[in-house]
N, C-alpha and C positions, 0 to 999 in steps of 0.2 A: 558116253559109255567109255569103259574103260582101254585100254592097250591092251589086246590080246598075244600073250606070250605063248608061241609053237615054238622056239628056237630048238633045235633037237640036234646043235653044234658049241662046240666051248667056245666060240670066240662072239667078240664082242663089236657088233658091226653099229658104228658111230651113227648119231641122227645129224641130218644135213645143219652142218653152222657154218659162220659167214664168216668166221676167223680167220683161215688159212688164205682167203681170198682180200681180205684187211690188212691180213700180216704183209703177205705181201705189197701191197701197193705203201705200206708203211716203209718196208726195205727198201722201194725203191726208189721213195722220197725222200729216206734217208742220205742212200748213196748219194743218190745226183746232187742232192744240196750241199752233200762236204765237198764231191769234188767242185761245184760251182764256187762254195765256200774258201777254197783251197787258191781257186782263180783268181779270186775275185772279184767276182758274176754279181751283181745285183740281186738282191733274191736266194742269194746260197744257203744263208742263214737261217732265213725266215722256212726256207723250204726242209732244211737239214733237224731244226726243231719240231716242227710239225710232223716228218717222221718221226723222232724220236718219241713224240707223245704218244701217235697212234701204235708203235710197239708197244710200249709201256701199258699202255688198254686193252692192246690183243695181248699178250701175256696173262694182265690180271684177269681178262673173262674169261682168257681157254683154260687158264689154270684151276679159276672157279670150277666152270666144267668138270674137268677130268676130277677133279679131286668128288665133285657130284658124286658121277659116274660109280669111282672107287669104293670110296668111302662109306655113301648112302644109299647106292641102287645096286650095290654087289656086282659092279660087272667085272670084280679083276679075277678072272678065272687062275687056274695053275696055267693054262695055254696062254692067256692073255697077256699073266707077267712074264711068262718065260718068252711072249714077242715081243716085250718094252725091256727086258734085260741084255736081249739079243738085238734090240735097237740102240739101245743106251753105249755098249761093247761097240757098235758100229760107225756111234757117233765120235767116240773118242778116238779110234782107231783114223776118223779122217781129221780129226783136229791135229793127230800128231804127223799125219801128213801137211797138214796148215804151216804147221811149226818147221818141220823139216826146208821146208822151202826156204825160210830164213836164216834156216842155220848151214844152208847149202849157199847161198847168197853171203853170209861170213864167215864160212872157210875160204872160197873158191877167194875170196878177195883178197883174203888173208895171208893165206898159201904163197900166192902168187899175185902180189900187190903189181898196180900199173905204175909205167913209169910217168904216169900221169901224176902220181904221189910219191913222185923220188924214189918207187921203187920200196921202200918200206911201211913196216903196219906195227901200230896204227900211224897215222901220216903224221906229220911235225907239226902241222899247227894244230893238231887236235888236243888238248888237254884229258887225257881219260881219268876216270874215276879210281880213287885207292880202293881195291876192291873190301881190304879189309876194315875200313869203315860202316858205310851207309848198308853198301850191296851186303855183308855179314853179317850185320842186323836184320834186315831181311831175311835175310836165311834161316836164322835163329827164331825168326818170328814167323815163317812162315813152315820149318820143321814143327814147330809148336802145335801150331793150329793143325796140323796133320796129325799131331796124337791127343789133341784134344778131340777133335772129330772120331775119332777111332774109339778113345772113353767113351762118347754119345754113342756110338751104336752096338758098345756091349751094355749100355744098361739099355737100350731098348730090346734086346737081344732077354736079358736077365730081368726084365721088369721095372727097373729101379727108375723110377719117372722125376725124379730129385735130381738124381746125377746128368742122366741125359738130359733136362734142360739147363740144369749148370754149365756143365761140358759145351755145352753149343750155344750157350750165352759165349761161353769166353772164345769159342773159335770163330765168332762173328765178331769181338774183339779184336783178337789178334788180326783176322783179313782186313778190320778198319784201319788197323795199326799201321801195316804193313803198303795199302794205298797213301796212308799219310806221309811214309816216310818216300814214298818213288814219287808221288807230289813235289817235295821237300827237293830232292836229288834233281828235277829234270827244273826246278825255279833255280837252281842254282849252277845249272850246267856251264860248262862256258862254251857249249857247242850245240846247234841243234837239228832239227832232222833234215837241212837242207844245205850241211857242209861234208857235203860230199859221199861218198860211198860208206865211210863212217858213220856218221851222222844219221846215214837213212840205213842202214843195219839195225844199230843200234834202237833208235826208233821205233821201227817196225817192229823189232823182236820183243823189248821189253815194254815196247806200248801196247803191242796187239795181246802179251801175257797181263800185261795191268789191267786191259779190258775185260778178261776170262777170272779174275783174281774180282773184278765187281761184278760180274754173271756169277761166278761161284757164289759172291757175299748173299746178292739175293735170292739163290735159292736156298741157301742156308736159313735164310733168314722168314722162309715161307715156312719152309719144316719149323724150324721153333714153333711158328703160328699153329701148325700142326698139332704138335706135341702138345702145346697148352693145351687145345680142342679134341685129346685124344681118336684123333685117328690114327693112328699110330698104334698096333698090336705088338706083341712078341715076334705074333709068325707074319703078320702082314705089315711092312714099312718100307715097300721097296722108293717110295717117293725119297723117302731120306739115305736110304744105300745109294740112289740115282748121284744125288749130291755128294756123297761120302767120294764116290768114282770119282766124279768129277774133279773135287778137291782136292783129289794124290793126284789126280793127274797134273793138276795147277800147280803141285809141290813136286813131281819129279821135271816138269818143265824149267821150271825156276831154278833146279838141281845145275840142270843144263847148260840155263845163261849164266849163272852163276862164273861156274868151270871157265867153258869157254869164252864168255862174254868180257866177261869182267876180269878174270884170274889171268889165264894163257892169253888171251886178246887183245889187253889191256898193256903188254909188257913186251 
C-alpha cells in the first residue's frame, strides 16, 4: 500500500537516512588520519584516505537524496526554501568567522612581530611572494569566475539554458584555473607551513581558502549536472543560488588575502 500523506504543515520532515551518522564517522577518520599523518603515525594515511572516500559517498548519496526530494517529490515548499536560504546565510556567516581566526592570527603577528623573528614581518629568512605576479593572476581569475557565475544565474533567472551552461562551464574553468596556479605557487615556494609563524599563517589561510575554492568547484560542478537534467526552473534553483553564495564568498575571501596576505604583508 501506498504512503498516506495527511501533512497539514509546509515543512518537510526528512525520512530516517544513515548519512549524517556516515558523514560523520567519515570526518572523524579524516581528521585523526591527517593529524596521525602529520606525525607520522603508522596508519595516518591509510586512515586519512579512507575518510576522505567515505565523505566523498556521503556527499554523493545525500546529494542524490535531496536533489530527489526537490526536484521529484515536490517537497521544496516557500517555508522549506526560505529554511535552507536562512541555512545557507548561516553557514557562510560562520565560515567567515573560520577565516577570521586566520587573519586575526596574521595581524596580531604582524602588528607586533616577536623578538623571536628579530622583531620584524615578515621574518628575514622567509622569501615572500611578488604579489604582483602569481597571487594577481589569481585574482583576475578568480574576479572572472565571480562574473561569470553571476551570467549563469541571470540566464537561469531569464530562461536562457545556452548561456547558463556556457557561463558555468567556464566558471568551473576558471576555479580549475585558479587551483592550478596556487598548486604551481606552494611547489615553488621556498618556504613552508612549518617555518615559523609565517609559514603556518600563510598556510592555513590560503590553504584552508584553496580547499573551499575545490568544495566550491564541486558544487559548481553538480549544478551543471543539474542544468543538463533541467531541474533547474526560472523560479525554483535555489541549489545553484546556494553555490553562486558560496562562490562570492570564495571571491571576497580571496579579496582579503590577497590585500593583506600578499600586498601589505608581504612588504
Amino acid at each position: 500500500m501506498g504512503k498516506l500523506n495527511n501533512q497539514i504543515h509546509p515543512f518537510h520532515l526528512v525520512d530516517p537516512s544513515p548519512w549524517p551518522l556516515l558523514g560523520s564517522l567519515g570526518a572523524l577518520s579524516a581528521t585523526t588520519g591527517a593529524v596521525m599523518w602529520f606525525h607520522s603515525y603508522s596508519g595516518g594515511g591509510f586512515l586519512l584516505i579512507n575518510g576522505l572516500i567515505i565523505i566523498v559517498l556521503v556527499m554523493t548519496f545525500w546529494w542524490r537524496d535531496i536533489i530527489r526530494e526537490n526536484s521529484f517529490e515536490g517537497n521544496q515548499t516557500l517555508k522549506v526554501e526560505q529554511g535552507m536560504r536562512m541555512g545557507m546565510l548561516l553557514f557562510i556567516v560562520s565560515e567567515i568567522m573560520f577565516f577570521f581566526a586566520f587573519f586575526w592570527a596574521f595581524f596580531y603577528s604582524s602588528i607586533n612581530p616577536d623578538m623571536v623573528i628579530c622583531g620584524v614581518w615578515p621574518p628575514k629568512a622567509i622569501e615572500v611572494f611578488n604579489p604582483w605576479e602569481v597571487p594577481l593572476l589569481n585574482t583576475l581569475i578568480l574576479l572572472s569566475s565571480g562574473a561569470t557565475v553571476t551570467v549563469c544565474h541571470n540566464a537561469l533567472i531569464t530562461g536562457d539554458r545556452t548561456l547558463a551552461i556556457n557561463s558555468l562551464i567556464a566558471t568551473i574553468v576558471l576555479a580549475a584555473a585558479f587551483t592550478g596556479f596556487q598548486l604551481f605557487e606552494y611547489i615553488h615556494a621556498s618556504f613552508n607551513i612549518s617555518d615559523g609563524i609565517y609559514g603556518s599563517c600563510f598556510y592555513m589561510a590560503t590553504g584552508f581558502h584553496g580547499f573551499h575554492v575545490f568544495v566550491g568547484t564541486c558544487f559548481l560542478t553538480v549544478c551543471l549536472f543539474r542544468v543538463y537534467s533541467y531541474h533547474f526552473t526560472r523560479e525554483n534553483h535555489f541549489g545553484f543560488e546556494a553555490a553562486a553564495w558560496y562562490w562570492h564568498f570564495v571571491d571576497v575571501v580571496w579579496l582579503f588575502l590577497f590585500v593583506a596576505v600578499y600586498w601589505w604583508g608581504g612588504n
